[in-house]
N, CA, C and O of each residue as an XYZ file, in Angstrom:
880
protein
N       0.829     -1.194      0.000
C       0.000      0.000      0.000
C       0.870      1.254      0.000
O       1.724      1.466      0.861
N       0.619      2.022     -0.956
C       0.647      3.144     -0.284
C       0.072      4.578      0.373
O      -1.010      4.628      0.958
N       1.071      5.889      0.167
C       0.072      6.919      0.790
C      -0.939      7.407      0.486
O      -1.631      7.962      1.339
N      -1.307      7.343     -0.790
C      -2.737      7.585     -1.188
C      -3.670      6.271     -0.686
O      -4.829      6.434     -1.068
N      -3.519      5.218     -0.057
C      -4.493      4.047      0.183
C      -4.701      4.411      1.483
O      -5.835      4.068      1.815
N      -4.092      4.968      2.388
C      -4.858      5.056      3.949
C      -4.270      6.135      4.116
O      -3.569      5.970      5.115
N      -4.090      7.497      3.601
C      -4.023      9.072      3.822
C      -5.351      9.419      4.187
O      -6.361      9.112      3.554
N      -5.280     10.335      5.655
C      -6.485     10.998      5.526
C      -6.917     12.304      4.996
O      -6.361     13.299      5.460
N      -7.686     12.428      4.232
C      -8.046     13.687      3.495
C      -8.509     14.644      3.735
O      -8.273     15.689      3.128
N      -9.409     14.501      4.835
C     -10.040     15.665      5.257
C      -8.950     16.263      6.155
O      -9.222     16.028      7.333
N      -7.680     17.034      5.994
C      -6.807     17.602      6.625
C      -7.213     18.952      7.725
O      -7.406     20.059      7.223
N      -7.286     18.826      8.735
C      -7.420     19.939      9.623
C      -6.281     21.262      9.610
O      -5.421     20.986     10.447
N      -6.052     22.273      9.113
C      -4.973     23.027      9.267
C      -5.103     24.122     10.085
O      -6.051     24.237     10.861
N      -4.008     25.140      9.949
C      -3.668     25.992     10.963
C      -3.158     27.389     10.375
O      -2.380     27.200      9.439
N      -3.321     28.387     10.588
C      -2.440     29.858      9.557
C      -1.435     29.758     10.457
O      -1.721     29.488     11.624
N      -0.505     29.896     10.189
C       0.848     30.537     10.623
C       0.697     31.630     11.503
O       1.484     31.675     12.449
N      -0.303     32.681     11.370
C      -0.907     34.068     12.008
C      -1.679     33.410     13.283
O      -1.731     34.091     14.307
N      -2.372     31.925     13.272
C      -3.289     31.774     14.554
C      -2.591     31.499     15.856
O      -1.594     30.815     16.089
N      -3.328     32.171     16.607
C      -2.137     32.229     18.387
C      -2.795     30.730     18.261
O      -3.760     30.164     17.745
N      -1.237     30.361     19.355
C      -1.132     29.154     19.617
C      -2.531     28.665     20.336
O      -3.183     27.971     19.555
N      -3.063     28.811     21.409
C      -4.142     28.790     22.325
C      -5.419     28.631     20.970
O      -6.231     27.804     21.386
N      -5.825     29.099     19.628
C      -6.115     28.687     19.009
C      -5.960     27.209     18.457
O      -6.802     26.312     18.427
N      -4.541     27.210     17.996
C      -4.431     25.664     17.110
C      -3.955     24.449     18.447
O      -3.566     23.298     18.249
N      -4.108     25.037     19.601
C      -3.831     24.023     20.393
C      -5.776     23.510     20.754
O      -6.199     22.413     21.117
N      -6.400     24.541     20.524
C      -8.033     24.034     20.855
C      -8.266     23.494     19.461
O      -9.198     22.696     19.556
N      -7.762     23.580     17.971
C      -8.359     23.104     17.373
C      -7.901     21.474     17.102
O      -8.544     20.685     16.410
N      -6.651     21.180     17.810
C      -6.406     19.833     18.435
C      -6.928     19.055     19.204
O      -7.226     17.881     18.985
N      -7.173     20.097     20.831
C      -7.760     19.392     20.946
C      -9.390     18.930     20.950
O      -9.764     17.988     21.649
N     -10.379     19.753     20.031
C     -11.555     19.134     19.182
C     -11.331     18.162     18.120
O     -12.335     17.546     17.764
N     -10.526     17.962     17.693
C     -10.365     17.032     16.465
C      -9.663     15.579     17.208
O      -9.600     14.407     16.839
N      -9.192     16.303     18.413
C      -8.208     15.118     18.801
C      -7.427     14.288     17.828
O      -7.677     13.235     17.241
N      -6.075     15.359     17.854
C      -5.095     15.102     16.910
C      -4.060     15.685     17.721
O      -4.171     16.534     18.606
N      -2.937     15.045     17.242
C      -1.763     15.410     18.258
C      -0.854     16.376     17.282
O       0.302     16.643     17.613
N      -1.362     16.833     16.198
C      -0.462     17.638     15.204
C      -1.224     18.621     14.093
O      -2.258     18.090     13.687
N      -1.033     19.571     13.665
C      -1.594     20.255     12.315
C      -0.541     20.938     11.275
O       0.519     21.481     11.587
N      -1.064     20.787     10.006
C      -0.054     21.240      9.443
C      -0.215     23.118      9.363
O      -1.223     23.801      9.538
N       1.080     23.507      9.061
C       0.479     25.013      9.021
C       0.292     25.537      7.584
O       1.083     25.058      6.772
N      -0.509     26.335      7.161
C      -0.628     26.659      5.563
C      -0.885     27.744      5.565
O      -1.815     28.040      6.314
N      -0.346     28.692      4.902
C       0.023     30.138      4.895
C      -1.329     30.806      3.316
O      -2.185     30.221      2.653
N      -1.061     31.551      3.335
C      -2.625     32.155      2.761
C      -2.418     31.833      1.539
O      -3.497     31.468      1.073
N      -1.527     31.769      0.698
C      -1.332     31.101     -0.509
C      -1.498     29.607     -0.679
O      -1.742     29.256     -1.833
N      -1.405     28.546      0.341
C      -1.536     27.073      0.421
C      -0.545     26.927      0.595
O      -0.341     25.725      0.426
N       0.682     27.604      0.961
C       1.283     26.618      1.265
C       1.864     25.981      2.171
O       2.137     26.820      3.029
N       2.265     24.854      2.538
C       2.511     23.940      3.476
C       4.223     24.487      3.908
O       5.316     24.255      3.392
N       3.765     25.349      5.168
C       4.990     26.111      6.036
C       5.571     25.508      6.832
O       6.787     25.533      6.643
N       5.137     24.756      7.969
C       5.459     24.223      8.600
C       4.462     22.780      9.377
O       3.909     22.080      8.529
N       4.240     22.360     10.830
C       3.631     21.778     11.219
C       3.815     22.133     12.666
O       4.898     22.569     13.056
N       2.736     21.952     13.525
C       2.635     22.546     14.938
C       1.800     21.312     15.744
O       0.583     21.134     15.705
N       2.763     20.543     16.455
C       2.632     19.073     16.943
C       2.629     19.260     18.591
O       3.323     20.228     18.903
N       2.180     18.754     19.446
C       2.126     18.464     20.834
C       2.987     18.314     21.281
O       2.924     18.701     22.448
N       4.366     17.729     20.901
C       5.790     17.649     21.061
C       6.470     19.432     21.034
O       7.493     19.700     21.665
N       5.574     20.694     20.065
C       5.980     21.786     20.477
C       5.171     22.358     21.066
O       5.437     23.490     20.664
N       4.738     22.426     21.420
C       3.342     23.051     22.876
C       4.118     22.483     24.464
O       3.816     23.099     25.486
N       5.125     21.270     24.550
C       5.277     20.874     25.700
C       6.395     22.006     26.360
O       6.105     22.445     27.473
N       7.031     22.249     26.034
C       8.074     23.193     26.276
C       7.371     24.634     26.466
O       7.974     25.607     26.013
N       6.086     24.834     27.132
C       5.989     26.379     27.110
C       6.341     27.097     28.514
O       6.897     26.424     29.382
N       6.102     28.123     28.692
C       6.113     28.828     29.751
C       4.998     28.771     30.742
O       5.089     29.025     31.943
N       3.851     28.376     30.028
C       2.551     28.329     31.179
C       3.048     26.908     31.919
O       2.451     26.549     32.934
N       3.891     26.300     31.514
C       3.960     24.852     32.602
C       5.090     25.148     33.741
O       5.620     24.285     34.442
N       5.395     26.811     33.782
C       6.233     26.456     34.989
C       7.534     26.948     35.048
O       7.937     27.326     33.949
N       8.521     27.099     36.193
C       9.806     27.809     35.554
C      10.717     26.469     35.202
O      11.683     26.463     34.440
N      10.048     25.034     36.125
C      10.864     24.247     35.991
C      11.461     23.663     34.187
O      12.490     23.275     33.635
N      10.087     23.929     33.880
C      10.100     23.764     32.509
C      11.098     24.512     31.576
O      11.928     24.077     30.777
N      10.831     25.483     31.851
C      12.148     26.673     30.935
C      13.666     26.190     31.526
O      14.618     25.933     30.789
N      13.692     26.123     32.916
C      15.209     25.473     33.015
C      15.329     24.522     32.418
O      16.394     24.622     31.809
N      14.742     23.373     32.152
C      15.113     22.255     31.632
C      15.682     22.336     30.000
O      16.272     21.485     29.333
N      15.257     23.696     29.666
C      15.523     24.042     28.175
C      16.391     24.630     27.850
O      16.889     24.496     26.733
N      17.077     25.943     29.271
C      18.075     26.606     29.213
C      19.411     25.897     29.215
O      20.452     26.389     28.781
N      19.244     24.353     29.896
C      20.411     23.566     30.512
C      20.232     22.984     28.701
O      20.971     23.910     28.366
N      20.056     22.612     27.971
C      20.397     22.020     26.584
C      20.908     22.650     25.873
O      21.586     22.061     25.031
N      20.855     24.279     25.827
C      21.834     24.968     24.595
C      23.080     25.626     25.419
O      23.005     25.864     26.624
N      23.928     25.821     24.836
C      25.080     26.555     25.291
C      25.603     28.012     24.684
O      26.423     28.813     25.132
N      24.701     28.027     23.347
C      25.062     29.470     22.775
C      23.770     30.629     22.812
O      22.641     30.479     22.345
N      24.194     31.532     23.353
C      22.849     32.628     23.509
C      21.786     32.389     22.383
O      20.565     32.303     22.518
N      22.480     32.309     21.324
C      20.905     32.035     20.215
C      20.444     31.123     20.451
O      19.248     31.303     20.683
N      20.809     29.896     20.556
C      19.849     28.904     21.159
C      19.225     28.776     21.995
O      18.550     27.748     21.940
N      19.042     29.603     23.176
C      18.528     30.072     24.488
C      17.252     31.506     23.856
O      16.054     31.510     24.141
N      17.782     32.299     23.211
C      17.114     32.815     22.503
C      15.920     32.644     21.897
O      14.874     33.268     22.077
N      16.264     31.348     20.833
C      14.871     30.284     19.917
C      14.275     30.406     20.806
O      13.235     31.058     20.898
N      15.189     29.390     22.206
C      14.212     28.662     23.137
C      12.998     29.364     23.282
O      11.869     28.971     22.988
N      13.458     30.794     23.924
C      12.330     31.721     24.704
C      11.592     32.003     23.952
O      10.490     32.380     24.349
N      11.852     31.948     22.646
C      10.368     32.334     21.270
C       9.648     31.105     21.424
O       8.484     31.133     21.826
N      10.329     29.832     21.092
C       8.988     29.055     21.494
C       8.055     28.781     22.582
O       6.874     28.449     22.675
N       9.224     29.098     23.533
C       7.967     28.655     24.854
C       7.588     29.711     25.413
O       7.179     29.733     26.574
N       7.681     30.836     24.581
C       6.683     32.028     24.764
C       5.756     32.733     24.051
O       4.718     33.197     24.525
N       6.221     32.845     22.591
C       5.577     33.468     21.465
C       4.209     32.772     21.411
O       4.168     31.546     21.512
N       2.789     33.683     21.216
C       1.378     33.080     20.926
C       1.237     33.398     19.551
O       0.246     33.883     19.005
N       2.430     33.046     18.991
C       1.813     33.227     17.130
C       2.442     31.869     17.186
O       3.372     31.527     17.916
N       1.561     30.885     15.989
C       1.899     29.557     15.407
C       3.181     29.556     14.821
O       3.873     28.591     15.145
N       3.858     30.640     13.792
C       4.286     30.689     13.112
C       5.956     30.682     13.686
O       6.984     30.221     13.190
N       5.635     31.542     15.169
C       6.960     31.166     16.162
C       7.408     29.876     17.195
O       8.387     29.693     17.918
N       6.036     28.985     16.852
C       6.695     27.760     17.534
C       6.537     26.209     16.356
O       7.094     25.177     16.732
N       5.887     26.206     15.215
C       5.556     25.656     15.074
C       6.885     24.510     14.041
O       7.588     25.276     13.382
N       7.169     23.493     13.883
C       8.214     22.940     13.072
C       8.202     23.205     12.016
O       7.065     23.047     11.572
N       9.222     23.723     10.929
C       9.355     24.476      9.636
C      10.254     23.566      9.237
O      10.435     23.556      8.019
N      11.133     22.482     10.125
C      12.120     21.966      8.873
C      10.840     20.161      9.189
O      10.699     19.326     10.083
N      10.175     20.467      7.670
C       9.448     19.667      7.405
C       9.723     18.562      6.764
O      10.339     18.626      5.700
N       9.118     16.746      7.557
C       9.252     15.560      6.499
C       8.208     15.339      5.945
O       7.184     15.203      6.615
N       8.197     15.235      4.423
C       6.881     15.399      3.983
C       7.369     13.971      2.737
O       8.473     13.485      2.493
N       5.925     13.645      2.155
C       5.925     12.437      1.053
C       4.905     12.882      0.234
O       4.197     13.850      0.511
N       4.767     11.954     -1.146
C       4.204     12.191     -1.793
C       3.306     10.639     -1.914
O       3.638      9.700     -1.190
N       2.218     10.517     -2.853
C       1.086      9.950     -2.650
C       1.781      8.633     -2.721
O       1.735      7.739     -1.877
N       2.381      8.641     -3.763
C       2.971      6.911     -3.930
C       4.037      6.845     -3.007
O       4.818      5.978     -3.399
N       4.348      7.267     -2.163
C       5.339      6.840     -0.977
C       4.907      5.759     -0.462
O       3.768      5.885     -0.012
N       5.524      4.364     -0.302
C       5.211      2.974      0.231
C       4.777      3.596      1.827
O       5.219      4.653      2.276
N       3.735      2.602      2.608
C       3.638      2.568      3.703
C       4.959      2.466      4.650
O       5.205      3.241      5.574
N       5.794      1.318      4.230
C       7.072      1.167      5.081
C       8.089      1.868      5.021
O       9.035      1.792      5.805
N       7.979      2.741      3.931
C       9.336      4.166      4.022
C       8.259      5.170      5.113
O       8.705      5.831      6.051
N       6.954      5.102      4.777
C       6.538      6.091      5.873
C       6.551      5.657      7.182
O       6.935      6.432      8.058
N       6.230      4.655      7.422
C       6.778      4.203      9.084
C       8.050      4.009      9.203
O       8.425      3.855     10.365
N       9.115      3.948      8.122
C      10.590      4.468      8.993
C      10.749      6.174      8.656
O      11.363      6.844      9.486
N      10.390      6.607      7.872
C      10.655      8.103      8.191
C      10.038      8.506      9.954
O      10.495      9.161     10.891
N       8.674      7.629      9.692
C       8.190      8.334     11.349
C       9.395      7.753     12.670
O       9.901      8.347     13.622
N       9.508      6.459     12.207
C      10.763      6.035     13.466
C      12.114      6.700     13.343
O      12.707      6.804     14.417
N      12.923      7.316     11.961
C      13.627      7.748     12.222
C      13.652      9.182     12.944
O      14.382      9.670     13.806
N      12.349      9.727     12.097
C      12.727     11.002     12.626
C      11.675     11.320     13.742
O      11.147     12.413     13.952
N      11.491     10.224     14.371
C      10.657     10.254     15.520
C       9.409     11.449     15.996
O       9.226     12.220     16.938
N       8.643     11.028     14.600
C       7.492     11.980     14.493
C       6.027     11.368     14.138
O       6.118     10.362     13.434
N       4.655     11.761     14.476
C       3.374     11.113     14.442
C       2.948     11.036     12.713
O       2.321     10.052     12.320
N       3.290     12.006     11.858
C       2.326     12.300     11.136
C       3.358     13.038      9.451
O       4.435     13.611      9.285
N       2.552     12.704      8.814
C       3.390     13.247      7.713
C       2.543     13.756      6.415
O       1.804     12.989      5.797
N       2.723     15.118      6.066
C       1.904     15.657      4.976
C       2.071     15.118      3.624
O       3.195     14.829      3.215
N       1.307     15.008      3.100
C       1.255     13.821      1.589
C       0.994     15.291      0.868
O       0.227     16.202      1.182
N       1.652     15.199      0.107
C       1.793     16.346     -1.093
C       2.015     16.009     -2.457
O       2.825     15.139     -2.775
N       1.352     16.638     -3.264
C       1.062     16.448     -4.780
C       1.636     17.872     -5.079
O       1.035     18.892     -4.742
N       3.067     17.878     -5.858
C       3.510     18.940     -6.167
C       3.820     20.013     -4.784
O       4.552     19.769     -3.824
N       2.952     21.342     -5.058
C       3.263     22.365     -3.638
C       1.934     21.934     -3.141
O       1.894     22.340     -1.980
N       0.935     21.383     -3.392
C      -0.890     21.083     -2.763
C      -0.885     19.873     -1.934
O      -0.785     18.699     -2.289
N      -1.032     20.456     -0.584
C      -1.522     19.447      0.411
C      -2.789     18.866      0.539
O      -3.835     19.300      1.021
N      -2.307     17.116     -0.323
C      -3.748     16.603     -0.401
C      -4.094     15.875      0.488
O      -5.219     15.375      0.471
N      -3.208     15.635      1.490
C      -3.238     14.501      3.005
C      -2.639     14.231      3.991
O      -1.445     14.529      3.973
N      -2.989     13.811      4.787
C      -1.797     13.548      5.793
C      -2.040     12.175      6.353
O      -3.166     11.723      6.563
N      -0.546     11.333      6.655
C      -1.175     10.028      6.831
C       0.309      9.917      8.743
O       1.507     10.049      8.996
N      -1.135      9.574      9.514
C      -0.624      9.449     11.378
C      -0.118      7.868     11.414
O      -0.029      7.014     10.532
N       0.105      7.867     12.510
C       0.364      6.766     12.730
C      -0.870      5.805     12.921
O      -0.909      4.588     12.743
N      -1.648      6.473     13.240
C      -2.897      6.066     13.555
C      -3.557      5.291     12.109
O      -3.811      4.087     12.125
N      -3.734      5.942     11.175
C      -3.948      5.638      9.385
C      -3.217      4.147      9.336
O      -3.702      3.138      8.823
N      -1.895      4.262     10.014
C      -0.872      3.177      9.527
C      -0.977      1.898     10.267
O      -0.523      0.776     10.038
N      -2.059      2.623     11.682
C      -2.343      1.200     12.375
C      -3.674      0.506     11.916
O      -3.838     -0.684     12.186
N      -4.840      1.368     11.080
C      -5.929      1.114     10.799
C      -5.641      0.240      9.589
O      -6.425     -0.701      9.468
N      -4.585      0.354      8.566
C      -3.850     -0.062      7.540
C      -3.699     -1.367      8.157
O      -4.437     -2.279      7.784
N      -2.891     -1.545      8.991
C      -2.580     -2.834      9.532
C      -3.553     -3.750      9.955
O      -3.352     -4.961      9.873
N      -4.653     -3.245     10.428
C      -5.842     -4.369     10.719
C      -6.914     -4.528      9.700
O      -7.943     -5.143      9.979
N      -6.722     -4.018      8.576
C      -7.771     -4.310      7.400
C      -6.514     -4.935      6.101
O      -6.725     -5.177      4.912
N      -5.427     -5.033      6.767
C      -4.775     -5.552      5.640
C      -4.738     -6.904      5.341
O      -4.250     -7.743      6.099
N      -5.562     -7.303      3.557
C      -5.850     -8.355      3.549
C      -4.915     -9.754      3.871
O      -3.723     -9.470      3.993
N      -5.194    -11.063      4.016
C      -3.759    -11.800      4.335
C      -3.252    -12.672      2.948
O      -4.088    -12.826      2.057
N      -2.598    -12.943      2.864
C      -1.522    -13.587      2.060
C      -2.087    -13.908      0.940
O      -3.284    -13.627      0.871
N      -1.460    -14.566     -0.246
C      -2.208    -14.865     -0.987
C      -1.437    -16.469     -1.378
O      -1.107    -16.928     -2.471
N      -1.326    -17.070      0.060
C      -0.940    -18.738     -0.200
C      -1.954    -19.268     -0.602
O      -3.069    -19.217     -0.083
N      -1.470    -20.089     -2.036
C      -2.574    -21.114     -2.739
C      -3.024    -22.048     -1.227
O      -2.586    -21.880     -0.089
N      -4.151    -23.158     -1.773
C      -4.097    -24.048     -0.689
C      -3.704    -24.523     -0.887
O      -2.792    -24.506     -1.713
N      -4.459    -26.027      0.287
C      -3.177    -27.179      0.221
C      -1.679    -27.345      1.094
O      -0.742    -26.609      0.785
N      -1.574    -28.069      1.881
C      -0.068    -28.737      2.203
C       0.848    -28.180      1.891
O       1.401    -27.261      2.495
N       1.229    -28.815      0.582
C       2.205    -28.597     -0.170
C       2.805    -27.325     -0.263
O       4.001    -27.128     -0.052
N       1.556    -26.008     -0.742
C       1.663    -24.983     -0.917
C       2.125    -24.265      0.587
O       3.091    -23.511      0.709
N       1.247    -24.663      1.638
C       1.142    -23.851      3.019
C       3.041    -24.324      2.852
O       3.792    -23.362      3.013
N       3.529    -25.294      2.641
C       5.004    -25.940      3.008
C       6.099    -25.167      2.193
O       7.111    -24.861      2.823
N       6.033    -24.856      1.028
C       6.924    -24.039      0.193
C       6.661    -22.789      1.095
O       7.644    -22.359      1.698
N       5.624    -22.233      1.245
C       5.588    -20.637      1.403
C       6.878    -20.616      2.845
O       7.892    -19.918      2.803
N       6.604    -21.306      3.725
C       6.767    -21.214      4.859
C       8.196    -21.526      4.950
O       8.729    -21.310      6.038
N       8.914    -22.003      3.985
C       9.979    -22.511      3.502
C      10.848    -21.306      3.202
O      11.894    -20.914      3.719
N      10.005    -20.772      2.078
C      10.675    -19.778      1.144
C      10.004    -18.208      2.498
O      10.799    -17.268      2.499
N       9.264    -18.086      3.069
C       9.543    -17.279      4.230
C      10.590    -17.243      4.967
O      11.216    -16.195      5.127
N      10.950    -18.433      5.549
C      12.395    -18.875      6.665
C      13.601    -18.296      6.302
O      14.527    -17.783      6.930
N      13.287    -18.570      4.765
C      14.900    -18.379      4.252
C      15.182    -16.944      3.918
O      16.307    -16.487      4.122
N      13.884    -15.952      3.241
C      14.210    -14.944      2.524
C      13.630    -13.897      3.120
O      13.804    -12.788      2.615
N      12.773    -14.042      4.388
C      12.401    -13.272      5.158
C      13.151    -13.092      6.440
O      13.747    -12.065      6.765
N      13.078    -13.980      6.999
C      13.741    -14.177      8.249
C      15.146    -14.511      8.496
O      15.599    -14.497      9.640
N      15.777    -14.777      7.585
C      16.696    -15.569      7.223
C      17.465    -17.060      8.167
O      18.605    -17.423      8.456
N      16.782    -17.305      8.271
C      16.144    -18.837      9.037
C      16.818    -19.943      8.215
O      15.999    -20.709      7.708
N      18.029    -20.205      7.969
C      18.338    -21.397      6.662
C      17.597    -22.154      6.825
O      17.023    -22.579      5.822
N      17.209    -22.740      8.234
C      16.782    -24.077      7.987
C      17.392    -25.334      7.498
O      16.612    -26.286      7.463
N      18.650    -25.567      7.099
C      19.080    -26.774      7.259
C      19.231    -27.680      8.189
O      19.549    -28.780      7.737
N      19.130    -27.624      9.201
C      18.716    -28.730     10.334
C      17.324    -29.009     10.940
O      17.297    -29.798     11.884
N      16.034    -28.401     10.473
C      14.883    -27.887     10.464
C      13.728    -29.162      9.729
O      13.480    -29.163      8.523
N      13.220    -30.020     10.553
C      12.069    -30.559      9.515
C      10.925    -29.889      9.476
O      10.684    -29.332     10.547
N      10.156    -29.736      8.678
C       8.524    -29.486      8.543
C       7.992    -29.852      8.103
O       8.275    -30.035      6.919
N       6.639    -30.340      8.647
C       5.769    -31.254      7.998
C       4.491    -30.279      8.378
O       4.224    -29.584      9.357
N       3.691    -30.630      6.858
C       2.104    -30.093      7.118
C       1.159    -31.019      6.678
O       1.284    -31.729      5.680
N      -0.058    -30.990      7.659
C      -0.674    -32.250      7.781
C      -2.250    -31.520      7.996
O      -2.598    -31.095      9.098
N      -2.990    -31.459      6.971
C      -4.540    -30.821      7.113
C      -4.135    -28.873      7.841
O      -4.791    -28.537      8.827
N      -3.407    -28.148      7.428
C      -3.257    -27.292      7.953
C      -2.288    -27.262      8.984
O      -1.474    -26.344      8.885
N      -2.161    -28.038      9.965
C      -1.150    -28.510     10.725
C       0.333    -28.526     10.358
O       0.922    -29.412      9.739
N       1.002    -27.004     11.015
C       2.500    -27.381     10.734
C       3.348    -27.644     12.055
O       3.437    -27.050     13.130
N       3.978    -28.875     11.476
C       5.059    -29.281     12.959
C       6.592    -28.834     12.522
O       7.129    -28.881     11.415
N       7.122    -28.362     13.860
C       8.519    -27.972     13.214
C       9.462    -29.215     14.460
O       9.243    -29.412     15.656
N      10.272    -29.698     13.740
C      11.208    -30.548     14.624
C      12.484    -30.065     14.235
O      12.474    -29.374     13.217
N      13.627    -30.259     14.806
C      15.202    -30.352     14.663
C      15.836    -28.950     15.536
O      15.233    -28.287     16.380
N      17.077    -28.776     15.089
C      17.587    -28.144     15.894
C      18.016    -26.368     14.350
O      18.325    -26.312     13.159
N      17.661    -25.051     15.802
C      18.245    -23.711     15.324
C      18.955    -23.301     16.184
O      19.164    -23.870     17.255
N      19.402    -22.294     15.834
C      21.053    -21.792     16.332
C      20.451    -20.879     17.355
O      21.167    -20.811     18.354
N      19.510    -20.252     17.415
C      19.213    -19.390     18.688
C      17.815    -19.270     18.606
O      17.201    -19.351     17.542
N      17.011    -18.975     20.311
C      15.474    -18.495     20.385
C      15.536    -17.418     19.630
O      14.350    -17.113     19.753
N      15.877    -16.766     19.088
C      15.477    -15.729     18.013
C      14.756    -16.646     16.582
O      13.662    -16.412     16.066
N      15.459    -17.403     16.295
C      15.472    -18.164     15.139
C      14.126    -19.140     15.082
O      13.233    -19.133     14.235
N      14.334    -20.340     16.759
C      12.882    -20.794     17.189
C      11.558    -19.776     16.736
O      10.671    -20.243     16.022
N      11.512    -18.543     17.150
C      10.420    -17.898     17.580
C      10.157    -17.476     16.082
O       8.985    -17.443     15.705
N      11.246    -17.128     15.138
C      10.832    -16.276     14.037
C       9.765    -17.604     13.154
O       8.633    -17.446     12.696
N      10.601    -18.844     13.149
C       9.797    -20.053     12.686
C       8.065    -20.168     12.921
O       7.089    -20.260     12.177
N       8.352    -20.094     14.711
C       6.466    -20.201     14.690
C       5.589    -19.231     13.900
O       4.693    -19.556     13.121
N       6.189    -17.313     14.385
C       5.592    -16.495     13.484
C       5.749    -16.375     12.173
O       5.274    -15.337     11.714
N       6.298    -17.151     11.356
C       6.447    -17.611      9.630
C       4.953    -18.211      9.525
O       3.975    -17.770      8.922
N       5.140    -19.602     10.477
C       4.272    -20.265      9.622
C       2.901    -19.676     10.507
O       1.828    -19.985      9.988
N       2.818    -18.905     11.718
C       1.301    -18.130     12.120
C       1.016    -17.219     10.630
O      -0.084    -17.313     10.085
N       1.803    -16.586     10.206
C       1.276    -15.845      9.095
C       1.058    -16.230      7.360
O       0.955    -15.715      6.246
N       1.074    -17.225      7.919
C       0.674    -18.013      6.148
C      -0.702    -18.431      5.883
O      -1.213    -19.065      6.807
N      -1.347    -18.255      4.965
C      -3.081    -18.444      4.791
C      -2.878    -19.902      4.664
O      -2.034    -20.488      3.987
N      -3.870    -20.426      5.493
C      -4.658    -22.003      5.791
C      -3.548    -22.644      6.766
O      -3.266    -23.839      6.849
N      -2.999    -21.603      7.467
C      -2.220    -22.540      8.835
C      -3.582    -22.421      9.742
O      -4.196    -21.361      9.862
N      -3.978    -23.682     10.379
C      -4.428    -24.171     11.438
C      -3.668    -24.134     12.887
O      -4.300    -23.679     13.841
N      -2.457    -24.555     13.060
C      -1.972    -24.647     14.317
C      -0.681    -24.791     13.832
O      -0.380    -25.416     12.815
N       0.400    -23.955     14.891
C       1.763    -24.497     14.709
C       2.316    -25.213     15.768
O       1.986    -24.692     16.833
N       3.309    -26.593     15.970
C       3.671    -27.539     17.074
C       5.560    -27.360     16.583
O       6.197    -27.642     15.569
N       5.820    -26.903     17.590
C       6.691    -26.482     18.129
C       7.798    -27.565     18.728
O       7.757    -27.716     19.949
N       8.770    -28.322     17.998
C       9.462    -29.647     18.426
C      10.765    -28.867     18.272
O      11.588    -29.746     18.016
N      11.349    -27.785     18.288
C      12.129    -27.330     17.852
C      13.249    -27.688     19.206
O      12.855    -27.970     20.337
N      14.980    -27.586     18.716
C      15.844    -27.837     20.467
C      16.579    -26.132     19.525
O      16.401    -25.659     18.403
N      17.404    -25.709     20.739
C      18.191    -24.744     20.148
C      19.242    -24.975     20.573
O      19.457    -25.342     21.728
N      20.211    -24.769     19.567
C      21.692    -25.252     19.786
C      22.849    -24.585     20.614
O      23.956    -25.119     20.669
């Protein structure tokens, strides 16, 4: 799949001009932990996430020390005090933006979100923001995603699970028997570590027309 298959469209945004105390209520009505910001022309400026609202000044002085002790050069102490003070969007909100486009695979978008350890990402067509897809999209993705497309049959459930071990997991399997019997897969012999055991059972849990997996496995 990709970002055009579970992007959500109806995008909630934010002006760059709206005080924060604004786009922080229009979060939380939508209950969303992020908005993108879009400036009067459309375009996609920045994004203003719950991760920058935590750092303000209404939480306290403890809070601002904790921010003063991370930079060491006056401008960076400087930023600081614009964000966790300024009530314009446009002074706290994230400007160095990760953004994708519609055909971006699902799994480059869940490692962009793990690398750059962020909820949400604007799907863009050219400079026009047509979506944004959360983590949330990517978990709804995951439970309507159809399963496999193993022929039936034994035989078949036995290759897949085979050619999984080896090219998924990388599981050689040369000391490894398997047998499938009405859906029934048994694994006997010996792998080199419980990493290896465990990846085996979840191979053959995720193959269409496994019934049960039996577990004879020793580890070496």
């Amino acid at each position: 799949m990709n970002a055009k298959d579970v992007m959500t469209l109806d995008v909630v945004t934010v002006s760059p001009d709206h005080s924060v105390r604004h786009a922080a209520r229009i979060m939380l009505d939508h209950r969303i932990s992020g908005v993108p910001v879009v400036d009067d022309d459309g375009r996609v400026v920045g994004i203003l996430t719950e991760g920058d609202l935590m750092r303000r000044s209404e939480f306290g002085f403890k809070a601002l020390a904790s921010i003063n002790r991370q930079f060491d050069s006056s401008e960076d102490n400087a930023g600081a005090y614009v964000k966790s003070h300024s009530w314009k969007v446009a002074d706290v909100m994230t400007s160095d933006l990760v953004v994708i486009d519609e055909e971006t695979p699902v799994s480059r978008i869940a490692a962009l979100m793990e690398e750059h350890r962020i909820k949400r990402v604007p799907v863009m067509n050219g400079e026009l923001l047509v979506g944004v897809v959360s983590r949330a999209d990517l978990l709804n993705a995951l439970v309507t995603a159809k399963l496999d497309d193993t022929a039936p049959g034994d035989d078949a459930i036995r290759r897949s699970i085979l050619t999984r071990l080896r090219e998924d997991a990388g599981v050689k399997g040369d000391e490894l028997t398997l047998t499938v019997a009405d859906g029934l897969v048994h694994f006997s012999g010996v792998v080199s570590s419980q990493s290896e055991r465990d990846a085996a059972r979840v191979v053959a849990e995720g193959v269409k027309g496994v019934k049960g997996v039996f577990d004879h496995l020793s580890v070496a």
